[in-house]
N, C-alpha and C positions, 0 to 999 in steps of 0.2 A: 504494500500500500504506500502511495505517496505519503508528502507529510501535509500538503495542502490538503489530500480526502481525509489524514485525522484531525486536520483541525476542524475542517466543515462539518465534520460528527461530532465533533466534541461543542460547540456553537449550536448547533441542530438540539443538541443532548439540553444545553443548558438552557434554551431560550422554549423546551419543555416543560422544562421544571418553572420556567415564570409563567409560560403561558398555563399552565395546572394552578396555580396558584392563583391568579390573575381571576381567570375562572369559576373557582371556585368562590371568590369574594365576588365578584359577579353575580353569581346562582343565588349565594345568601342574601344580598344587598337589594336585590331584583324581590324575592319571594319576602324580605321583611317588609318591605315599600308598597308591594302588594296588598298584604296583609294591613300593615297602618293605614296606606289612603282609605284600603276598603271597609274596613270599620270605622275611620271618619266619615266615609261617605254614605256609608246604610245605618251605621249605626247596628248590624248584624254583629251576634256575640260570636258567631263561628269563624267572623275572621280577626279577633280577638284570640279565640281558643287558638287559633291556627296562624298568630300570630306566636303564643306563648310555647307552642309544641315547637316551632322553627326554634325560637329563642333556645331550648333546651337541648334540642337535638343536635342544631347547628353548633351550638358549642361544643357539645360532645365530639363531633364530627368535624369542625378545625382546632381542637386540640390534639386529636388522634394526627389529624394531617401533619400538624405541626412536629409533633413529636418524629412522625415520621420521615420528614425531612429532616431535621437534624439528626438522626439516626443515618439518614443516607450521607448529608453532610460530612459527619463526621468518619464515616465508612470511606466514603471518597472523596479526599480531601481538596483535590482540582474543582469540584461544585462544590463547596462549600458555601463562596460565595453567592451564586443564584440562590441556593437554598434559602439563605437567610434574604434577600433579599424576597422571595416568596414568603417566608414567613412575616418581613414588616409589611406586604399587601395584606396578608390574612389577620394582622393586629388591626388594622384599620377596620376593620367590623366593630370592634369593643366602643370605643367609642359612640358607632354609630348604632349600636344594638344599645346605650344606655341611652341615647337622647330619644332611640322611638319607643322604649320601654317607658321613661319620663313622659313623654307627650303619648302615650296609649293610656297612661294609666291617668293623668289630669285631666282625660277626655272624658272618664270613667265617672264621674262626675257629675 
């Protein structure tokens, strides 16, 4: 193999690992936004409930992700750096999972 088709894989490999990452805060962002406009908008407690199941599950479900990246990280150490750089996109949920959690629950009201 050349060295320019390892580097094109090793590039391919790690702009993987951000676009998974990328992705997944995507998926969450998208179905929390869902969920909040939609029970601002109807006033329906099922997108409430199905807000607070995202809430619960989703965390479950980028903390696993996360762990698992730095597990890979650490495993191979050349991504290391994508890794964590997938990980600060997947921290950016926290923040925004308390402000619709704050503005779900003052709506509650």
């Amino acid at each position: 193999m050349k060295d320019s088709e390892i580097i094109n894989q090793k590039i391919i490999k790690n702009q993987e690992i951000l676009y998974f990452g990328k992705s997944l805060f995507a998926l969450c962002l998208v179905l929390g936004s869902m969920c909040l406009i939609g029970y601002l908008t109807t006033r329906m407690e099922e997108f409430a409930i199905g807000g607070y199941m995202l809430l619960v599950f989703g965390a479950f479900l980028n903390i696993l992700v996360i762990l698992g990246l730095l597990i890979y990280g650490c495993v191979y150490r050349s991504r290391l750096n994508e890794c964590l750089k997938a990980i600060g996109i997947l921290l950016i949920n926290i923040p925004i999972a308390i402000l619709y959690t704050a503005i779900g629950l003052n709506s509650l009201h």
